[in-house]
C-alpha positions as CSV (number, residue, x, y, z in Angstrom):
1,X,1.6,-14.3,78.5
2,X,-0.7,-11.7,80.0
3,X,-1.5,-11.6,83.6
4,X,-4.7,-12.3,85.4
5,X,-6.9,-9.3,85.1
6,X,-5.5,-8.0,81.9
7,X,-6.8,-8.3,78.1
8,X,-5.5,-7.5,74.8
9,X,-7.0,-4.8,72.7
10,X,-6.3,-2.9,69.9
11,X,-6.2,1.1,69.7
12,X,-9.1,0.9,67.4
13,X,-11.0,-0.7,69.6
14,X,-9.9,1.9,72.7
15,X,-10.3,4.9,70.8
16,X,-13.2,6.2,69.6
17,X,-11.6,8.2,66.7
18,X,-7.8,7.7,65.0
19,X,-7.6,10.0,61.8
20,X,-5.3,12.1,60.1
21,X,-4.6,15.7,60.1
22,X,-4.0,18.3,57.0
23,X,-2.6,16.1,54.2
24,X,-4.1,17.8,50.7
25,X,-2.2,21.0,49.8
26,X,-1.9,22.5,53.7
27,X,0.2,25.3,52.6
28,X,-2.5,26.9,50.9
29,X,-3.9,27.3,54.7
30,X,-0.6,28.8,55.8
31,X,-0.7,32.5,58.0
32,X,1.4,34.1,60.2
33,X,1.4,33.5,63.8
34,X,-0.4,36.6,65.0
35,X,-3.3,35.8,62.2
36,X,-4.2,32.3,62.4
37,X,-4.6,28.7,64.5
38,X,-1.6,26.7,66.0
39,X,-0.8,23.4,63.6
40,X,0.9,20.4,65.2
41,X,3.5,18.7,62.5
42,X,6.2,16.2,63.2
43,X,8.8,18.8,64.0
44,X,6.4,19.8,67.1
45,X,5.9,15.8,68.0
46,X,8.9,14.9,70.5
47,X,8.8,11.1,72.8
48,X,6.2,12.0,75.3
49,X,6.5,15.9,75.6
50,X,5.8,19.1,73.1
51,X,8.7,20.0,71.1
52,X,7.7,24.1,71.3
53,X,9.4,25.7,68.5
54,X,9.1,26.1,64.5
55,X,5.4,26.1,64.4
56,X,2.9,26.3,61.4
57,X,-0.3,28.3,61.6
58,X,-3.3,27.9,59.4
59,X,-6.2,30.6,59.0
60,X,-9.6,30.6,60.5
61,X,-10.9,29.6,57.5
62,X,-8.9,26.7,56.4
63,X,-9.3,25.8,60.0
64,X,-12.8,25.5,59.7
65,X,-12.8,23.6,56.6
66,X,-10.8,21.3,58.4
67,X,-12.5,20.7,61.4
68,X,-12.4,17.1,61.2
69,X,-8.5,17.6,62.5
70,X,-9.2,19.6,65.1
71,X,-7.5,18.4,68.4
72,X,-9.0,17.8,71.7
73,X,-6.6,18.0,75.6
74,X,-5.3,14.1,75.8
75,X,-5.6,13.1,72.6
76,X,-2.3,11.0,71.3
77,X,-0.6,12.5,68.5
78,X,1.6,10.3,66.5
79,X,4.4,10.7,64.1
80,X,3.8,9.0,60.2
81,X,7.2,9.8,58.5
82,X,10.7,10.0,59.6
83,X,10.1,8.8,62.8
84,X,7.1,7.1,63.0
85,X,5.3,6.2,65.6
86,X,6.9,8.9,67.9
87,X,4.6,9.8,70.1
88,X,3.2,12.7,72.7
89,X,-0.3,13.4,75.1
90,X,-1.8,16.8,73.9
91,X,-1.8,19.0,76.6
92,X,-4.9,21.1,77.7
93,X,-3.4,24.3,76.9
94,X,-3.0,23.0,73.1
95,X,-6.6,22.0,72.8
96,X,-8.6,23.9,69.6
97,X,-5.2,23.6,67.1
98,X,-5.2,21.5,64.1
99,X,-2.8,19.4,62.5
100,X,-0.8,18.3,59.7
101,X,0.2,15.3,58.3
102,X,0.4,13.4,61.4
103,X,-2.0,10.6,63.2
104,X,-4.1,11.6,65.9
105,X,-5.9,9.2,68.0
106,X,-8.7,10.3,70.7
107,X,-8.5,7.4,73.8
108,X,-12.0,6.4,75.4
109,X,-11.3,6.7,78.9
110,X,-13.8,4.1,79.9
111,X,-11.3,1.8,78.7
112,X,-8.1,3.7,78.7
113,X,-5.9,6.1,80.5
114,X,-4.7,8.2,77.9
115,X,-1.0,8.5,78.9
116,X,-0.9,4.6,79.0
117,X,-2.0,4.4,75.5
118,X,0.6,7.0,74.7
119,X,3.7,5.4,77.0
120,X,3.3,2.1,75.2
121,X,3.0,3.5,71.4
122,X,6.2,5.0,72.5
123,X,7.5,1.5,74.0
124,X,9.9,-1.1,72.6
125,X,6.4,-3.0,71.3
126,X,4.7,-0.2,69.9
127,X,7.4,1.3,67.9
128,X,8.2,-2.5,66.6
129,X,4.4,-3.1,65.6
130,X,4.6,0.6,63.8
131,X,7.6,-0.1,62.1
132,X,6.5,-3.6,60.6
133,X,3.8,-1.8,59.5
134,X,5.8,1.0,58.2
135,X,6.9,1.2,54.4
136,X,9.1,3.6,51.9
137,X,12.8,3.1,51.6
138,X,14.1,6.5,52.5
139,X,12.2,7.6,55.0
140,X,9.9,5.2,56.7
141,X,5.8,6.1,56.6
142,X,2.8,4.4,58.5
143,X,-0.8,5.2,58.3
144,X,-3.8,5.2,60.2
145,X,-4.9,1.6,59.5
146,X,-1.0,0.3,61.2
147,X,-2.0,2.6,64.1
148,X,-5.4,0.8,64.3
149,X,-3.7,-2.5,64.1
150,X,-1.8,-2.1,67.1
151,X,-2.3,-4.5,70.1
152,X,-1.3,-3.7,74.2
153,X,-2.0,-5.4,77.5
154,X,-4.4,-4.0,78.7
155,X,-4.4,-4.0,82.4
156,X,-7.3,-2.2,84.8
157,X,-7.7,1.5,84.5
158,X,-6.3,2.0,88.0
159,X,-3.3,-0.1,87.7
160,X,-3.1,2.0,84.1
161,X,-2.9,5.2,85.7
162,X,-0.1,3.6,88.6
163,X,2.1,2.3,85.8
164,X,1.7,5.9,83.6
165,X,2.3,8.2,87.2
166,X,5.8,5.8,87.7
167,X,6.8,6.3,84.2
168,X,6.2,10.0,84.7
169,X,8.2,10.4,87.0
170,X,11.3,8.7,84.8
171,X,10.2,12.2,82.7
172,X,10.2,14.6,84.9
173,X,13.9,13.4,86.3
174,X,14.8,13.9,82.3
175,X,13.3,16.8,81.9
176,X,14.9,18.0,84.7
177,X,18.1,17.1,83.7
178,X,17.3,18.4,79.6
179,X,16.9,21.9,81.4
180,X,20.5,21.8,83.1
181,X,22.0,20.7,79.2
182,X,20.6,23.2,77.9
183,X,21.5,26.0,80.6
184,X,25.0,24.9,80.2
185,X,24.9,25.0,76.0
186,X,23.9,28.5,76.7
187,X,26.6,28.9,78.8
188,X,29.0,28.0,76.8
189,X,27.8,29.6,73.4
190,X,28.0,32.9,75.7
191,X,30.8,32.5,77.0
192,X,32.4,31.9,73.6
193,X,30.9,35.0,72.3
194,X,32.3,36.8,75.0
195,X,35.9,35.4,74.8
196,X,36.2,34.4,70.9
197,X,36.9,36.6,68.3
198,X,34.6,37.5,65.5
199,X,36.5,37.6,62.5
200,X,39.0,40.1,62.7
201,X,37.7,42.1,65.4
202,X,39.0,41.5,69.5
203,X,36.9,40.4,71.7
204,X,35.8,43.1,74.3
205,X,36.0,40.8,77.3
206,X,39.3,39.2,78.4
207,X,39.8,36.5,81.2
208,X,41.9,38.1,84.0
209,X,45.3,38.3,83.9
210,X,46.3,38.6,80.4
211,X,46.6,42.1,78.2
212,X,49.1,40.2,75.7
213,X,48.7,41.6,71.9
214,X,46.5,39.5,69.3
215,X,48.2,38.6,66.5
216,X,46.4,39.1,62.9
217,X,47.6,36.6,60.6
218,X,46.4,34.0,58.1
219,X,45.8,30.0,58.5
220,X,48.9,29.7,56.3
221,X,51.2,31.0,59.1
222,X,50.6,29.0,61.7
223,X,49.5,25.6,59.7
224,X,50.7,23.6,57.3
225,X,48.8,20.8,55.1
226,X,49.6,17.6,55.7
227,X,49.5,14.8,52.8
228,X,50.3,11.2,54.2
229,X,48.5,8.8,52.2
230,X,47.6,5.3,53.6
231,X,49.3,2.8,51.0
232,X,48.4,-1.0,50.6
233,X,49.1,-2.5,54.0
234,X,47.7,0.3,56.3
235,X,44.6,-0.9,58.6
236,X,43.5,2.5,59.8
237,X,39.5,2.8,60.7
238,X,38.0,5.6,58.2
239,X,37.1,9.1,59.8
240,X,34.1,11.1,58.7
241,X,33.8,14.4,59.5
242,X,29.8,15.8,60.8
243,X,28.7,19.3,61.0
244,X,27.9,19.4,64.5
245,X,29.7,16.5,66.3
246,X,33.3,17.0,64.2
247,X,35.6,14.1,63.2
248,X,33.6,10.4,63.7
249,X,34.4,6.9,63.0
250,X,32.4,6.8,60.0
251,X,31.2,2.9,60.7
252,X,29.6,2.8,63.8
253,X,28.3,6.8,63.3
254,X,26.7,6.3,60.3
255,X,25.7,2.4,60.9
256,X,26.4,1.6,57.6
257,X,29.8,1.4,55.1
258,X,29.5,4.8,52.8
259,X,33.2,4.9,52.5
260,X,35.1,2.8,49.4
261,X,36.6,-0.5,49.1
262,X,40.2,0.3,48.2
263,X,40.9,3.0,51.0
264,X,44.8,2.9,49.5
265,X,44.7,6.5,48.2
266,X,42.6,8.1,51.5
267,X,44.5,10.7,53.7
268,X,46.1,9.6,57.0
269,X,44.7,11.5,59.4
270,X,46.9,11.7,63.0
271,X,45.8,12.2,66.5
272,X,46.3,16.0,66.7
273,X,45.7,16.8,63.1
274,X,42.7,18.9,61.5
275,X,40.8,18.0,58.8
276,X,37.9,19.2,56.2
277,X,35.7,17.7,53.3
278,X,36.7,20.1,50.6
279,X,33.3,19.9,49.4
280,X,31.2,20.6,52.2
281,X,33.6,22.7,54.5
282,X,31.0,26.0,54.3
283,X,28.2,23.6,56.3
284,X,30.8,24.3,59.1
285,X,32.0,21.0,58.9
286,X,35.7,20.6,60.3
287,X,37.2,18.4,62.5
288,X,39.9,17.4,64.8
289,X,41.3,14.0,65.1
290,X,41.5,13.2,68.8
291,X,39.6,9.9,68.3
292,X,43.0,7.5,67.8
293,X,46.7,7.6,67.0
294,X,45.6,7.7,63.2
295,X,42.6,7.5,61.2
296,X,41.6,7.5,57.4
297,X,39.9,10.1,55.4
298,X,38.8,10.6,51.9
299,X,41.2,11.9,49.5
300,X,38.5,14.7,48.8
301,X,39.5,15.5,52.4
302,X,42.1,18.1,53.4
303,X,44.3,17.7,56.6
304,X,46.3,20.1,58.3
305,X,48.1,20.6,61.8
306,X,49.2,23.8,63.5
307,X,52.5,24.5,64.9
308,X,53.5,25.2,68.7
309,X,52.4,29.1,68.6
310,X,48.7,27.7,68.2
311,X,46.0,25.5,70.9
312,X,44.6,22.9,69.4
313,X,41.3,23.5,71.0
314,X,41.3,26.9,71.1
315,X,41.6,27.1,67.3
316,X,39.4,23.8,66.7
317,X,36.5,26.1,68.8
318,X,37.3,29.4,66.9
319,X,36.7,27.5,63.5
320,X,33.7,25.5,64.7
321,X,32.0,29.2,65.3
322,X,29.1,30.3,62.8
323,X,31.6,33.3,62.1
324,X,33.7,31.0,60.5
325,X,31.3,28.9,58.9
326,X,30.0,32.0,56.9
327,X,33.8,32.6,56.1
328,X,34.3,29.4,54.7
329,X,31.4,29.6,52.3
330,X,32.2,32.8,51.3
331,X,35.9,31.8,50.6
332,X,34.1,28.4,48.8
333,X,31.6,30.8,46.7
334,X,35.0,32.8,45.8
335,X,36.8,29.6,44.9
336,X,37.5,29.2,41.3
337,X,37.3,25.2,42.0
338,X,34.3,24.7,39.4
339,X,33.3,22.0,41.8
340,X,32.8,23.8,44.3
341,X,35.7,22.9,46.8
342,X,37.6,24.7,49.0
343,X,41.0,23.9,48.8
344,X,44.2,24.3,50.9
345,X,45.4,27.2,48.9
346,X,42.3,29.1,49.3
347,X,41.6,28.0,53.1
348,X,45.6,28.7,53.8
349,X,44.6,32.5,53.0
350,X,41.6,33.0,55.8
351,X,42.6,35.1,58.6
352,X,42.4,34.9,62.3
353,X,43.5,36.8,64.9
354,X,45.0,34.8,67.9
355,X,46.0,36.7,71.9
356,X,49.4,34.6,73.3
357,X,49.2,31.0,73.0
358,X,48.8,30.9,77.0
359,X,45.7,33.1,76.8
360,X,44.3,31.2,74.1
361,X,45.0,27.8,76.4
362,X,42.7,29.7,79.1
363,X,40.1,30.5,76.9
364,X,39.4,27.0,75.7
365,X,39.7,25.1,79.7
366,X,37.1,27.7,80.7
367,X,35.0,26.8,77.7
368,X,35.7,23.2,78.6
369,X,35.0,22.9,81.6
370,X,31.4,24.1,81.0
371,X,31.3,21.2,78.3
372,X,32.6,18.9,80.6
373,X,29.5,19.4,83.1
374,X,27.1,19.3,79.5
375,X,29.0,15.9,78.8
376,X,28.3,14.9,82.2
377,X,24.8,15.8,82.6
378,X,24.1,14.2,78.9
379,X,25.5,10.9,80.2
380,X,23.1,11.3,83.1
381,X,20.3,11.7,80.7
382,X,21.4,8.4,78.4
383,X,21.1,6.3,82.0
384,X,17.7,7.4,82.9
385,X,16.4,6.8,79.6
386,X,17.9,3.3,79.0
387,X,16.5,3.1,82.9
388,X,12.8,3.9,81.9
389,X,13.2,1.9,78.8
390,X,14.2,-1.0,81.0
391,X,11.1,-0.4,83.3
392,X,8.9,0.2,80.8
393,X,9.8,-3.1,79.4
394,X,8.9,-4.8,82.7
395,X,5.1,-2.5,83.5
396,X,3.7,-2.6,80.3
397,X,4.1,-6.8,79.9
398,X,2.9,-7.2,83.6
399,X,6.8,-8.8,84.4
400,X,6.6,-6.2,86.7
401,X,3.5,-4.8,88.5
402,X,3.0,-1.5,90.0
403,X,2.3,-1.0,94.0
404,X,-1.6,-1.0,94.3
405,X,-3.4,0.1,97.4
406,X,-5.9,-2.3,99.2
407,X,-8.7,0.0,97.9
408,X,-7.8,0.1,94.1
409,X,-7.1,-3.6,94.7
410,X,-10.6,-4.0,95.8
């Protein structure tokens, strides 16, 4: 039910243009940076803010052939595939650059404050309203007529701009908090530069108190495979392993089954045990099962644990490196697996080089204790946004209404 004072309206009906960008053969347009004009895509399209990186320039001319795409400071650029119905506010510095592939729609702001029209296309109801108007099976793809189609409660233009300014400030307490993740990612990725090894060559910085030799030895020496298979009666849950977030339960990661039936013949994997997809190890992806006692795994899988001379974390974060990652695909390239595995054999034959076990224990509590304030800090970011969600569940139906003073009241 909508309040007293409100109407619903359609974005067609509160924007004087929704188009389109670049969709016919854009590379053709394509430049370098230094030569042509700045083009928005999805990849640049985050949930109410500019994602600045891997941008796409088009020439002057193509630019000017497609002038119809050309953006103007506040228009609402929207997301068609993948994601759609992501959404951000261009900001004024942006103005003049075109677009690809995406929806743009330019708000009348007679009728509508533009970061209200942008806050609810990014809502709970907008994104359901895209997405029943979205089709394709893989990736889901909306157009400009969906975008038209979609209806909000509409509430004054002052009481508009109150609900957007409370929202933003949900943002800015994110953004704020996005800044201090990514300060401590860069933390830790230096400090494991600084204190890992690369390859077989020391690294020159060494936390204080330790000048113990590093051994140079191979996987082989300090591992062995392990081959427990699960039989009949076992009732393990089944372990995927992802590139960037290692060893998952593959169920509620993926949000769908894509493991088999008959899970008899998959590889037991227990707590304290490493393991590998044979067939996609040189994607960096390796795990280590600290999820339960024990876990499941494809047979394609291969599983290992190290002995007492090794940390588990230190030598889980030394194999995680992109060193190691270029390593493994070389050694996969090498392999004469025709399909393209890497085996244990092979992997068995890699080499590290390791200091003493308790400088190796050092290394990987100073690099977790910079995760652990990431960890933290991402946890904070989850709460504020199921917090804005929350509120912005409440504004944008009029459950909830904003503060107004006695003069915008009047």
């Amino acid at each position: 039910m909508i309040p007293e004072g409100w109407r619903e309206a359609t974005a067609e009906e509160l924007c004087s243009r929704i188009s389109v960008g670049i969709v016919i053969k854009p590379t053709q347009y394509y430049v370098d940076e230094e030569q042509g004009v700045r083009a928005f895509r999805s990849a640049n399209i985050g949930e109410g803010f500019v994602r600045d990186s891997e941008w796409i320039h088009i020439s002057e001319d193509g630019h000017a052939k497609n002038k119809k795409s050309a953006l103007k400071a506040n228009d609402i650029l929207i997301v068609r595939t993948g994601y759609p119905g992501t959404a951000c506010l261009l900001p004024p510095e942006y103005e003049g650059s075109n677009c690809i592939d995406i929806i743009f729609a330019r708000p009348d702001p007679e009728q509508v404050v533009p970061a209200y029209l942008c806050t609810f296309t990014n809502s709970e109801y907008g994104k359901k309203q895209v997405l029943d108007g979205s089709g394709g099976l893989a990736q889901q793809h909306f157009n400009v007529g969906a975008y038209k189609k979609l209806k909000l409660p509409l509430p004054p233009l002052f009481e508009q701009r109150r609900i957007a300014e409370t929202l933003e400030t949900w943002d800015r307490a994110s953004e704020t908090v996005e800044a201090l993740i990514a300060n401590a990612r860069a933390q830790k990725q230096a400090l494991m530069q600084q204190l890992l090894p690369k390859g077989t060559t020391r690294p020159k910085k060494r936390l204080p108190g330790f000048s113990g030799e590093w051994r140079k030895l191979q996987i082989g020496d300090v591992a062995k495979e392990v081959s427990e298979r699960a039989g009949d009666e076992a009732d393990y849950p089944v372990l995927s392993c992802s590139k960037y977030d290692g060893m998952v339960e593959s169920l509620s990661y993926f949000k769908k089954k894509v493991y088999s039936d008959d899970t008899s013949n998959y590889k037991v994997m227990r707590r304290g045990t490493f393991g590998f997809p044979s067939n996609h190890i040189e994607e960096g992806s390796i795990g280590y099962q600290d999820l339960f006692d024990a876990g499941i795994v494809s047979p394609i899988y291969c599983v290992f644990a190290a002995d007492k001379t090794v940390d588990d974390g230190f030598l889980y974060k030394l194999l995680k490196t992109d060193r190691y990652r270029q390593i493994f695909a070389a050694a996969t390239n090498a392999s004469v697996d025709r399909r393209g595995s890497l085996r244990w054999k092979e992997f068995a034959k890699i080499t590290l080089l390791l200091p003493p076990v308790e400088e190796q224990q050092a290394i990987s509590e100073a690099v977790n204790s910079i995760a652990a304030t990431e960890a933290a800090c991402e946890a904070q970011l989850t709460a504020l946004r199921q917090e804005k969600a929350a509120l912005m569940q409440q504004l944008l139906t009029g459950k909830r209404r904003v503060k107004l003073s006695e003069r915008e009241v009047a």
